[in-house]
Every structure is written in structure tokens, then in C-alpha cells.
C-alpha positions in Angstrom: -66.2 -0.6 68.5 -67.7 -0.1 71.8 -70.1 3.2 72.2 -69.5 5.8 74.4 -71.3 6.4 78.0 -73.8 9.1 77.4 -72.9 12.3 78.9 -74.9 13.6 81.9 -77.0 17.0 80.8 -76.4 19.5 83.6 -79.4 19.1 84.9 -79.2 15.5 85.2 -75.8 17.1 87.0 -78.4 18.8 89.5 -80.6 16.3 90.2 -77.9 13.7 91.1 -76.4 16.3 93.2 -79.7 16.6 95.3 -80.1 12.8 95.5 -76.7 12.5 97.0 -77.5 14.9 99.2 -80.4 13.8 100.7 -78.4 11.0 101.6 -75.4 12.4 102.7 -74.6 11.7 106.5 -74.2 14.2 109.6 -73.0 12.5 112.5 -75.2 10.0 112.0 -78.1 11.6 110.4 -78.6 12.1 107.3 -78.7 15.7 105.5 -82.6 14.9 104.9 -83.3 13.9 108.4 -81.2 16.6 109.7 -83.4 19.2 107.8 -86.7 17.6 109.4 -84.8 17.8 113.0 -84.3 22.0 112.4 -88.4 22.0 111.5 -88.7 20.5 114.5 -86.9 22.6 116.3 -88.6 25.7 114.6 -92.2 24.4 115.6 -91.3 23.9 119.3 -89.6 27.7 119.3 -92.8 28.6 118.0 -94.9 26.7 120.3 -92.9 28.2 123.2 -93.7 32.0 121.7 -97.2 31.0 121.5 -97.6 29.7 124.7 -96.4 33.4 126.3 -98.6 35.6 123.7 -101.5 33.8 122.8 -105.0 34.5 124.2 -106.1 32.3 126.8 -108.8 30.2 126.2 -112.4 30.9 128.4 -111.2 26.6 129.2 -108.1 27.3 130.8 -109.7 30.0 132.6 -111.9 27.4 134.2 -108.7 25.0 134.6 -107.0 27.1 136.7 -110.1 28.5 138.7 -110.8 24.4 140.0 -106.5 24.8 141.2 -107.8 27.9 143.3 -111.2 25.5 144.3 -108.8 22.5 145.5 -106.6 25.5 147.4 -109.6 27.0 149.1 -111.1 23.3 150.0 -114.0 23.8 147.8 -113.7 21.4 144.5 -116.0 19.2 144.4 -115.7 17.0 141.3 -113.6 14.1 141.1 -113.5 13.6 137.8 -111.1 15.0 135.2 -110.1 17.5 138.6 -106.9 15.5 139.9 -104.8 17.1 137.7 -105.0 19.7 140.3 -102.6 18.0 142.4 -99.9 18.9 140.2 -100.8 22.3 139.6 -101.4 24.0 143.1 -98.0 25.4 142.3 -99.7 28.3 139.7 -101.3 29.9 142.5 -98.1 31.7 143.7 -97.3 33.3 140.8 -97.3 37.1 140.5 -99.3 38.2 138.5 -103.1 38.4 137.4 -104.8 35.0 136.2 -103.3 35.3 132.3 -99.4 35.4 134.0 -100.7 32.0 136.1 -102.2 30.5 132.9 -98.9 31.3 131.1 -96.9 29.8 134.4 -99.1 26.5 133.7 -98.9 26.6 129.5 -94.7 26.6 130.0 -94.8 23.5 132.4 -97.7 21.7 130.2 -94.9 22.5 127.3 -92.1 21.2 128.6 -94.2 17.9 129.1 -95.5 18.1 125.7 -92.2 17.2 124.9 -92.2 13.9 126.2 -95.2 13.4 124.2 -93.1 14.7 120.7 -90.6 11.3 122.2 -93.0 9.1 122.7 -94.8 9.7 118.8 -91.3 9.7 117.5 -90.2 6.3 119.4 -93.6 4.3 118.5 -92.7 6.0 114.6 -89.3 4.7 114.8 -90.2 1.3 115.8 -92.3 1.5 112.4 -90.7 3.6 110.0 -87.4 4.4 108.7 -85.6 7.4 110.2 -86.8 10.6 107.6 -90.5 8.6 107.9 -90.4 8.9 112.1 -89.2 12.6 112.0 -91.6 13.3 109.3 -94.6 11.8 111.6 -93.0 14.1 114.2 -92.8 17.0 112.6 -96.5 16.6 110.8 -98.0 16.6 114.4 -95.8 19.6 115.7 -96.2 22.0 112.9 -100.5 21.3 113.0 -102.0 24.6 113.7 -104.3 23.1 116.4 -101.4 21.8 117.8 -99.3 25.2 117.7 -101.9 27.0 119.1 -103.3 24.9 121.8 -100.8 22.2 122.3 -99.8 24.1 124.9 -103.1 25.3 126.4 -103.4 24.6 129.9 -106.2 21.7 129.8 -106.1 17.9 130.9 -105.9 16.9 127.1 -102.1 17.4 126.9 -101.5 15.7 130.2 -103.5 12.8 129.4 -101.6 12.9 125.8 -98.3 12.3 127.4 -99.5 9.7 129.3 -101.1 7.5 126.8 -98.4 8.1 123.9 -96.3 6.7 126.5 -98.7 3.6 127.3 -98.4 3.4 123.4 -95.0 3.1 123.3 -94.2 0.5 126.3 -97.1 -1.9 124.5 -95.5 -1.9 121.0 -91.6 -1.8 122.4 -92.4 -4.7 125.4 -95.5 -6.3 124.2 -93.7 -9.4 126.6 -92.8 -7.7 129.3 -94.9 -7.7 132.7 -93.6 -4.8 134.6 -94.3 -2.7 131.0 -97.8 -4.0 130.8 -98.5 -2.5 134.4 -97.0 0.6 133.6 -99.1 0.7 130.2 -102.1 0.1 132.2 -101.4 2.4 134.9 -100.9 5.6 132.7 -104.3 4.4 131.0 -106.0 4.4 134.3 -104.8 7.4 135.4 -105.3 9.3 131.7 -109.2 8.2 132.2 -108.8 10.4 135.7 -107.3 13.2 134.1 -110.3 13.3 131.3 -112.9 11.5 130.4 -112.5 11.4 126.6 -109.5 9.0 127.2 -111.1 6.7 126.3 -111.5 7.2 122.7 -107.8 5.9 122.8 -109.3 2.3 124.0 -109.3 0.8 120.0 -106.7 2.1 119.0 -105.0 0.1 122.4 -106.8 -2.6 122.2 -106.1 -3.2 118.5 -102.2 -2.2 119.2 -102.5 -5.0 121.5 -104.4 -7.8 119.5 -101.9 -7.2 116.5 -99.2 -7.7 118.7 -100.9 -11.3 119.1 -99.9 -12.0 115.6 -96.5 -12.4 116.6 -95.3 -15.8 116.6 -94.0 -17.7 119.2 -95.1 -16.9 123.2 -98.6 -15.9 122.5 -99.6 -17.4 126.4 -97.0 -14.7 127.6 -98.2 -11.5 125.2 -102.0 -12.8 126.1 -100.8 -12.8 129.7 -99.4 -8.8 129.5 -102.3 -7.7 127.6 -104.8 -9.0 130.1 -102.7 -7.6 132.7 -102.7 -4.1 130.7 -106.8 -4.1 130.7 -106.5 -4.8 134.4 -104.4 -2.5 135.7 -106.0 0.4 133.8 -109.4 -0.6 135.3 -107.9 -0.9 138.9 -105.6 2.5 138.4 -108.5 4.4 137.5 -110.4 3.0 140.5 -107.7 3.3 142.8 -107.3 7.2 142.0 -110.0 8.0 141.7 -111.0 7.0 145.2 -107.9 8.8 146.9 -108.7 12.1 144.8 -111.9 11.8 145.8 -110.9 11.2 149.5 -109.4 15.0 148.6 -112.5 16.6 147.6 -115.5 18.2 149.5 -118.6 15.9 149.8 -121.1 17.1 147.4 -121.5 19.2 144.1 -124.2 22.8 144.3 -127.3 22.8 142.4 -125.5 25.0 139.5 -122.5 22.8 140.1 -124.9 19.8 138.8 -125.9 21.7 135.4 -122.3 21.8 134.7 -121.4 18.1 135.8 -122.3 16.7 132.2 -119.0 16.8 130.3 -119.0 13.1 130.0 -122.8 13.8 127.6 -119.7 15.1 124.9 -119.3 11.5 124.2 -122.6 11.0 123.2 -124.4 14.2 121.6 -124.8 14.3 117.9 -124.5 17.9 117.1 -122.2 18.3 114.5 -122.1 21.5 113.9 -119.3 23.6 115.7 -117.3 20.0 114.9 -117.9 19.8 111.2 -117.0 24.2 111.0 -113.3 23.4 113.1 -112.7 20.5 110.5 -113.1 22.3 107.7 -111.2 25.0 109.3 -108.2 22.2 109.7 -108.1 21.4 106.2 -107.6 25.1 105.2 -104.9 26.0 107.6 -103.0 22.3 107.6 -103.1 21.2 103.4 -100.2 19.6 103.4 -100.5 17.4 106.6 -104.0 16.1 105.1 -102.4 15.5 102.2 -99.6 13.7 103.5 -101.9 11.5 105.7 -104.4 10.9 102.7 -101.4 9.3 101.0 -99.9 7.2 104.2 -103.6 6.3 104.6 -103.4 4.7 100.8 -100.1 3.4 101.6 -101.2 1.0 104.5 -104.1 -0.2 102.9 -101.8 -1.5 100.3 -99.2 -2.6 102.2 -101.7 -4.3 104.4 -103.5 -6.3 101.3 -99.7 -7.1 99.8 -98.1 -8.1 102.4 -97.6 -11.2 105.2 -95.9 -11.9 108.6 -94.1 -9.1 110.7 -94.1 -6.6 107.5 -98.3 -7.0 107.4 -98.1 -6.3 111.2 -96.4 -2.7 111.0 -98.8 -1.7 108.4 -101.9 -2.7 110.9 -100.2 -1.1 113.6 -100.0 2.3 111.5 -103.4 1.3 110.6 -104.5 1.6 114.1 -102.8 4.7 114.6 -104.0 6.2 112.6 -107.8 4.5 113.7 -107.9 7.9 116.0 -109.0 10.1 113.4 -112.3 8.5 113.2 -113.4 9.7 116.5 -113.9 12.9 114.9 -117.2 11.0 113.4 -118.4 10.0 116.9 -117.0 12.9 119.3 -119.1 15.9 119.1 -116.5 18.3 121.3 -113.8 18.1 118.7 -112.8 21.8 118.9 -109.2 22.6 118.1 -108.0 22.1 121.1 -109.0 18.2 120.7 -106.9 18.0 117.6 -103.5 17.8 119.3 -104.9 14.8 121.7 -106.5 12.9 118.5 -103.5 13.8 116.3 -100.7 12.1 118.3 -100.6 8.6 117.2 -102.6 9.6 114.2 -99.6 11.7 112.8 -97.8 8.4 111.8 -99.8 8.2 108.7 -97.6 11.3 107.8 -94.6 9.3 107.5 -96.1 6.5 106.2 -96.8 8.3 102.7 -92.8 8.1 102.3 -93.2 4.0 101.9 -94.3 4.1 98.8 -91.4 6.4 97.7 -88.9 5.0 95.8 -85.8 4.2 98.2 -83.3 6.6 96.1 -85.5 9.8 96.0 -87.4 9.0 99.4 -84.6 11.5 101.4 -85.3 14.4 98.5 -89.3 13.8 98.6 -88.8 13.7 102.3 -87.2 17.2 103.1 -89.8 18.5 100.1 -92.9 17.0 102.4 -91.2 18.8 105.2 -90.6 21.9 104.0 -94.5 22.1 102.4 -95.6 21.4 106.2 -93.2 24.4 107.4 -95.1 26.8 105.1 -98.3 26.1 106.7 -96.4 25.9 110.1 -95.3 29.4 109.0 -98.5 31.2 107.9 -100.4 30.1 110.6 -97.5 30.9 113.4 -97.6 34.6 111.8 -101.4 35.0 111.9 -101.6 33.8 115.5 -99.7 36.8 116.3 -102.6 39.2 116.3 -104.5 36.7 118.6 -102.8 38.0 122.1 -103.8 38.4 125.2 -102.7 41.7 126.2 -106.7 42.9 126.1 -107.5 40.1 128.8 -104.2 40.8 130.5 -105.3 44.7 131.1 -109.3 44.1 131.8 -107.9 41.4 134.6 -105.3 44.0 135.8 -108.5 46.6 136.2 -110.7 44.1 138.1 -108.1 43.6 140.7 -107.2 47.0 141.2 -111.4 47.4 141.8 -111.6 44.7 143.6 -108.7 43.8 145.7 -109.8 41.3 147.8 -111.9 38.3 146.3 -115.4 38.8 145.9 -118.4 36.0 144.2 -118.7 37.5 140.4 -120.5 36.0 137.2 -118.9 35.1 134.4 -119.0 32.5 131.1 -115.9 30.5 132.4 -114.1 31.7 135.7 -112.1 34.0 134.0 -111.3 35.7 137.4 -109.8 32.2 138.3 -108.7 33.7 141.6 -112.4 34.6 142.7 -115.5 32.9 143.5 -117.5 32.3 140.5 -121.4 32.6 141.0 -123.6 30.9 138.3 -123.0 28.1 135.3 -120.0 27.3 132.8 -121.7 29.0 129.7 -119.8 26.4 127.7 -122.0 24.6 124.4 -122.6 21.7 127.1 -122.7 23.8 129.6 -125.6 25.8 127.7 -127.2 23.1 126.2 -127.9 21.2 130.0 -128.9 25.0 131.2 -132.1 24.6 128.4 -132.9 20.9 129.2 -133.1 21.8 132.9 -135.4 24.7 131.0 -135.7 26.8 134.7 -134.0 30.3 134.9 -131.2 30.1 137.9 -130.0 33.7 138.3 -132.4 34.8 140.8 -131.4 31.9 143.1 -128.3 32.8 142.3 -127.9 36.6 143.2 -129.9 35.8 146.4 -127.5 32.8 147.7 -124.6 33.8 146.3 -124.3 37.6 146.1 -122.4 38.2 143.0 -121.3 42.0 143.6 -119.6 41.9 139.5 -120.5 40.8 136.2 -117.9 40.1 133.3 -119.4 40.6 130.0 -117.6 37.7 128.5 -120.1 36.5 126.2 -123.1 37.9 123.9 -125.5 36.8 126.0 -124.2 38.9 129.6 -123.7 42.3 127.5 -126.7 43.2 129.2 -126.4 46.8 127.7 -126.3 45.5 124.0 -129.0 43.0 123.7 -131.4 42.9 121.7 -135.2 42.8 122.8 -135.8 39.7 121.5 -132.1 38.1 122.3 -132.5 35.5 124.2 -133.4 31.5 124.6 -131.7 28.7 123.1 -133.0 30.3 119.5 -129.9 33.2 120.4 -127.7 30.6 122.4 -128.5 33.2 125.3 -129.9 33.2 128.5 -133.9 32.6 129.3 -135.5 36.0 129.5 -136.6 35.6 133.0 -132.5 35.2 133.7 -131.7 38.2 131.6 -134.1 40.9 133.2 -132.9 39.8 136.5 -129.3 40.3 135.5 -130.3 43.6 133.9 -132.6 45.0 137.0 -129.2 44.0 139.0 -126.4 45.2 137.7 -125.2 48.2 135.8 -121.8 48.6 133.4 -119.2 50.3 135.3 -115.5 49.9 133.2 -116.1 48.1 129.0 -117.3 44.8 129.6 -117.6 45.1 133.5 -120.6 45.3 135.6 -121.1 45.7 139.2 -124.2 45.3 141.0 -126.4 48.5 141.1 -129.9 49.8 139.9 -131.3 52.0 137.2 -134.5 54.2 139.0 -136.4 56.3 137.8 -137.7 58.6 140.8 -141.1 60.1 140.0 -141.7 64.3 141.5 -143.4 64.2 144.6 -143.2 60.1 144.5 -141.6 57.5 145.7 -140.5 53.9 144.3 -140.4 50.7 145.4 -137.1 48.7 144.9 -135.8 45.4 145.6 -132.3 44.3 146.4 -131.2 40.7 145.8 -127.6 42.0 146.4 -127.0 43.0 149.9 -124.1 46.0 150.3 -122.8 49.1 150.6 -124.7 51.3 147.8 -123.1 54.8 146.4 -126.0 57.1 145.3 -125.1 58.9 141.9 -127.8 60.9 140.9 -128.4 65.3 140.1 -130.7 65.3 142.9 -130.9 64.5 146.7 -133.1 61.6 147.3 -134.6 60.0 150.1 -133.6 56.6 150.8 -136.5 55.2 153.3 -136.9 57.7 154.8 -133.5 59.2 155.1 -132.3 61.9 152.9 -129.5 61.3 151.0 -126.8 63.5 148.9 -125.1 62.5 145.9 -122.3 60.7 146.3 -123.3 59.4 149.9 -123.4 55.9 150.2 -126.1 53.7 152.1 -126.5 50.4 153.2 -129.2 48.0 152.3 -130.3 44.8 152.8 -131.7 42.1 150.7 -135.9 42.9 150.3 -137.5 46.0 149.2 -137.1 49.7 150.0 -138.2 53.0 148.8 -136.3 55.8 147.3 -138.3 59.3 147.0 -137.4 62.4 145.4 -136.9 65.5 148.0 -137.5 68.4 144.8 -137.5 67.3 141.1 -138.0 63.5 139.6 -134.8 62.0 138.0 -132.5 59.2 137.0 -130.8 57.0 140.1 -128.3 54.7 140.1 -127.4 52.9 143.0 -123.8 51.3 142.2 -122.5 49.0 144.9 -119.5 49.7 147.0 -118.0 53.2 148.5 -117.4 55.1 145.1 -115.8 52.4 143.4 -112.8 52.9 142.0 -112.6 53.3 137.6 -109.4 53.0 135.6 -108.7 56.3 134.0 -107.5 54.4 130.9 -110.5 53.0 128.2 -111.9 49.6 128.0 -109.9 47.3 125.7 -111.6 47.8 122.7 -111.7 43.9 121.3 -113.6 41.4 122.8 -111.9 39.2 125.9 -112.3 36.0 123.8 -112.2 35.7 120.2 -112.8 32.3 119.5 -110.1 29.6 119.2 
């Protein structure tokens, strides 16, 4: 007598259920891979809100301030500048600076894009469907990503352009024309910013795998030379006809800030090792997922032989990108979604070593684990906005309505001349090695007639006695007295160029003015101003060098402010900081 099939529990019920579903087809796509495509979807609406809301960073202040340089004639540096070509466009938006950054973050989205296509066609080549949208969607949903994907910097452009060199390398590893296009978009990447060229091993490995291959190796040796080439000539090539676009020489400050290319070399660890651990709090599931495709390749890569060993070398080298966070200093978050791109593949990779049957199930599980980060960290980049930065720049135009030389950390009045260095780390650390204070030179040549308090070190009001020097990542004292004995606050973190005095009874005092102007007297007492007796609320003209300023009856405080009674909002200051970190 034959026995009876055991009967399915209900939860065995269940579970089959979910298996079958996770392999259930929609027009083509699976009901797993169509689940990963709506996460997808999600991070990119996200991404969009972000780029619209989220505070702009002091970097893409300074990103759209060399657009206004290349506009007025005045940019000066070739390198990781041409991207200004493309973006002269920003300037004619309405709007103060933030509604031009926002302008430039939409377009630098909509090309992002084409980066998401390019990570998702070099995955597909290598992984099964769920795998490749899995890869995809472990990039998109990385906080860095969502919150500076978008930002308007040269990374993301030079992103696009070497996923894409990527992809024509492992789909036409044969093919000539594909090989000059691959090399072209390297070149030019190197033009849009230097650290391109942490993508070279990952290339060049890309390229010797695809050696392996049998059969033509003359013809694949032949388009990988001719990739090397035409990246070395590209970058050449435009980097002479930007240049050709560009005034002759860089300014004495300009050549404290002309180091960017020393981030490739430094070996301060510091801010790079705090953003890491940052990344591993806010992104567990993507580190996890590309612990385990990490595992997976090596395996595969010991286990296997012929075109199978080759995709796991390719992931391999992929996902090589991640260790240029041992070598590259500068790895703030904004780096992340540059590094992460071909690194993300690892993400799918961890579903190789799934079984076949459940790999849909574990799939949409992975997915959904990487949409609860996505999630938590979408929500708490809401109270990150820029509506304080939107307001203080709406003030300084209404003050100052026609452009004016100012001082600042980063150019945040993009639309201005900026007076003074990029108070970046770099920046910073080649102000200390020069180890001479600027500012004087600077007030003199320049004639900054308004100071953003945009960082510790220029709230000149709030400083500490002792706060300054590399030991406070401020300014040399020499710098800050100047600053201080030449400006005074006029609206929250503005200042405009003025002097405190202190007129003695009977006496007079000697003053000297670096910043040539109109002057509006505001004092309880008329003055004499050499010579010349003065009211308050008069306004008198002086010229760079000394004068005297006497008073007629009684001693008292004096401030000179520049300009004919200046205009003030009514409304307060924003009361948070205009950057708040990244």
C-alpha cells in the first residue's frame, strides 16, 4: 500500500505562496523586480524633493560664483572650471543665489539619471535582473547620495561621464569607435575634476580582465591602448581650448586656494574617518549588503574558471573604488555618490549566493531593509533647509543692490565679488603653510565694503580672546584684529565696513581707513571729522590713510558704518547658522 503525500501545514501554504510570488511575471518583470523598480522610483522622488529644499552647501556656493567669474571674464583656473561652459545658463534665473543653485541641482538631477542607466546597464551585463535593480537601488537610496547626489559640484558630472566610459568598455570591449568614446569621457572627466582619476584601476583592471577573453586579444589590446590614448589626448585637447577661455593668470589669494589637487595626497584622516562612520550609521543595510557581495566574489573568484571567473573580477573591480577611501583624504559625503557608483554592484552581488528559488523573496526583503534607511534619513533631511540662507541672501541684496567686493568662507554671494581665500580644510590648511596674514592686503586692494559671518572664525563679535591660529582652525590674530578694527555687525551674521571709536573730551583720535567710502556717523554727540564738524546721522567721505575725529562737547562711543544710512531689514536675523555641516 502506497503512503500518502504529506499534507502542506498552512504555513508551508504561506511560504510557497511568497516564493511564487516573487516569481510571478508583470509584463516582463517579475513581481520582485517590480517592487525594486517602485524603490527606485521612490528614491529619485526623493532626490528631486531634496534637491529644491535642502541647504546648499558652502561648495556649491563657490561652484556657481566661478559661473558668474567665466560671465564677467574673470576665471582664471583651468582646471576642474570647464564645467562652466555648460552652466552659464544659471545666471538668468530669478532669484537670489539659493534659487540659481536649485536651477543647477534640477539639471545636475536630471543627468544623474543617466548615471542610475549606466550602473544599471554595467549591473545587468553582470547580474541577473533582481541583482542589477538591487545594485541600482543600493546606490540611490545611500544617504550621501540623497542628499548630495544632486548637489551642484563637478563630482556628479564627472560620475555620468565615467559610468558611461564604464559601460561602452565592458559592453564593446572590441569595438574601436567605443574605445574612443570611453577615452574621451575619461579625458574630459579629468577636466571636470581632478579626483577622476581615482577611477584609473578600477578602468584599467575593467580593461585587462576583458583580456582574458578568448579569441581576438590583438583587437581588445588594440581598443584598450586606444582608450589610454584618447583619455590622455582628450584631456589635453580641453584643456587647452578651456584654457584659451580663461584670463591669463591667477591673484596672489587666488594661488593659496589653487591646491585642490594636494587632496590627493594629504594624510589627515580625520574629518574622513568621522563621515565614514557617519555612513555606516545612516546606510546599515547597504554595508551589509556589500559586506556579503564582497564575500561572494571572492568565492566565486577562487571557485570558478573562464567567462564565469571573469564577471566575478569585474565586480571585483567595481567594487575596487571603495578603497580610495583609504588613500583620498577629502572623502566628505558629497564624495560618496562619485565613489559609490560602480561600487554599488557589490549590492547585488550578495544575491549570488542565494539559493535560485528564494533569491526573488530575499531580494524584495534586501530592498525593502534599504527603503527603511532611504526613509529615515529622507525624513530627517527635512529639517536641514535652506529657507535661513534663502532670507539672509534676500537681505543682502535688498542692502546692497548693485554688486560690491565682500568676504566670505565660500562665495556665498555667488553673484558678487569675493575678496579673500576659500576658508575650505584645504583651503585653510595652505592659508597656515603660507603662515603670513592676507587681510590687510586684502582690504587695501580689494575694498571689501561687507563681511558674511559664515564661519566661527569671521564672527568677529563672538570670538574668543584666544580664538585663533591653526590650534582654533581660525584665522591668524594679525588677520582677525584687522577684520575686527574694520568692520562692524550690521543685520545677524552681516558686517559692513565701519569703526568702533572711542572719542576722548577735549581730544581727538587718530584713525585709519583701509576701506575707502561714504561713512554715516552714528554717535549721541556731534563730532568733528578733521576738522569739520559733523552731526549724527551725517555722512562723510574718507579716503584710504589716517584722519582725526574730535569731540565738539562730551567724549563718547563712534561708529562710522559705511554707506549713506544703510538700509536694515525690519525682520530678525535667521536665528540658525547659514551652514550646518553636510
Amino acid at each position: 500500500m502506497s503512503a500518502e503525500p504529506a499534507k502542506l501545514s498552512s504555513d508551508d501554504h504561506r511560504l510557497t505562496r511568497l516564493l511564487e510570488f516573487g516569481g510571478t511575471r508583470f509584463g516582463g518583470l517579475s513581481s520582485a523586480s517590480l517592487i525594486i523598480v517602485l524603490l527606485i522610483v521612490a528614491a529619485l522622488v526623493f532626490r528631486f524633493q531634496l534637491a529644491t529644499i535642502y541647504e546648499v552647501n558652502w561648495d556649491e556656493f563657490l561652484h556657481l560664483a566661478k559661473v558668474y567669474l567665466h560671465a564677467g571674464g574673470d576665471l582664471s583656473a583651468p582646471l576642474q572650471s570647464i564645467y562652466v561652459h555648460a552652466f552659464g545658463w544659471v545666471t538668468l534665473v530669478d532669484g537670489t543665489e539659493v534659487d540659481q543653485v536649485v536651477a543647477a541641482r534640477l539639471a545636475v538631477f536630471a543627468l544623474s539619471l543617466g548615471t542610475a542607466l549606466f550602473l544599471f546597464l554595467i549591473a545587468r551585463r553582470l547580474l541577473p535582473m533582481e541583482a542589477a535593480l538591487l545594485s541600482t537601488l543600493g546606490y540611490l537610496a545611500f544617504s550621501f547620495t540623497l542628499f548630495h547626489g544632486n548637489s551642484f559640484r563637478t563630482d556628479p558630472l564627472a560620475t555620468l561621464m565615467l559610468m558611461a566610459a564604464l559601460w561602452l568598455i565592458v559592453y564593446w570591449p572590441k569595438r574601436l569607435r567605443a574605445a574612443i568614446a570611453a577615452g574621451t569621457l575619461i579625458g574630459l572627466s579629468g577636466m571636470v575634476t581632478i579626483k577622476s582619476v581615482l577611477y584609473v584601476p578600477t578602468i584599467a583592471l575593467v580593461l585587462l580582465i576583458t583580456l582574458w577573453r578568448n579569441g581576438d586579444h590583438r583587437r581588445r589590446l588594440l581598443c584598450g591602448a586606444m582608450t589610454g590614448a584618447t583619455a590622455a589626448l582628450s584631456f589635453m585637447t580641453f584643456y587647452l581650448l578651456h584654457r584659451l577661455a580663461l584670463t591669463e593668470s591667477a591673484s596672489a589669494v587666488a594661488r593659496v586656494e589653487g591646491a585642490a589637487t594636494k587632496t590627493l595626497v594629504e594624510r589627515d584622516f580625520f574629518n574622513a574617518i568621522a563621515f565614514f562612520r557617519l555612513a555606516l550609521q545612516q546606510n546599515p543595510a547597504f554595508w551589509a549588503l556589500t559586506a556579503a557581495g564582497m564575500f561572494t566574489c571572492l568565492v566565486g573568484l577562487a571557485r570558478s574558471r573562464g567567462p564565469e571567473r571573469e564577471r566575478w573580477a569585474m565586480l571585483m573591480a567595481c567594487g575596487m573604488m571603495l578603497g580610495t577611501l583609504l588613500v583620498y583624504t577629502n572623502s566628505f559625503p558629497y564624495y560618496y555618490p562619485f565613489m559609490l557608483a560602480p561600487a554599488a554592484l557589490l549590492c547585488g552581488a550578495a544575491m549570488l549566493v542565494v539559493p535560485e528559488r528564494v533569491r526573488p523573496l530575499v531580494t524584495v526583503f534586501a530592498g525593502l531593509a534599504l527603503a527603511v534607511s532611504m526613509t529615515a534619513n529622507f525624513v530627517r533631511a527635512q529639517a536641514k533647509d535652506m529657507s535661513a540662507q534663502r532670507e539672509f541672501l534676500e537681505a543682502v541684496h535688498s542692502i546692497f543692490p548693485e554688486p560690491v567686493p565682500y568676504i566670505d568662507r565660500a562665495s556665498m554671494v555667488a553673484a558678487y565679488p569675493k575678496t579673500g581665500l576659500f576658508m575650505s580644510v584645504w583651503g585653510m590648511t595652505n592659508y597656515y603653510r603660507l603662515g603670513t596674514p592676507i587681510f590687510r592686503e586684502v582690504l587695501e586692494r580689494d575694498q571689501p565694503v561687507f563681511l558674511v559671518a559664515n564661519r566661527r572664525m569671521l564672527e568677529l563679535d563672538d570670538l574668543g580672546p584666544d580664538e585663533y591660529g591653526p590650534a582654533h582652525f581660525g584665522l591668524f590674530a594679525e588677520d582677525v584684529a584687522v577684520l575686527r578694527n574694520n568692520f562692524v555687525r550690521h543685520w545677524g551674521p552681516l558686517y559692513v565696513a565701519g569703526k568702533r571709536l572711542t572719542v576722548p573730551r577735549g581730544g581727538v583720535q587718530t584713525f585709519k581707513i583701509l576701506i575707502a567710502g561714504t561713512y554715516t556717523i552714528e554717535s549721541e554727540m556731534d563730532v568733528t571729522v578733521n576738522g569739520e564738524r559733523r552731526a549724527p546721522g551725517e555722512t562723510v567721505t574718507l579716503a584710504q590713510g589716517r584722519h582725526q575725529i574730535g569731540a565738539v562737547n562730551e567724549g563718547g562711543n563712534v561708529i562710522l558704518r559705511w554707506g549713506d544710512s544703510l538700509d536694515r531689514p525690519s525682520e530678525p536675523p535667521p536665528d540658525r547658522p547659514l551652514f550646518t555641516g553636510f
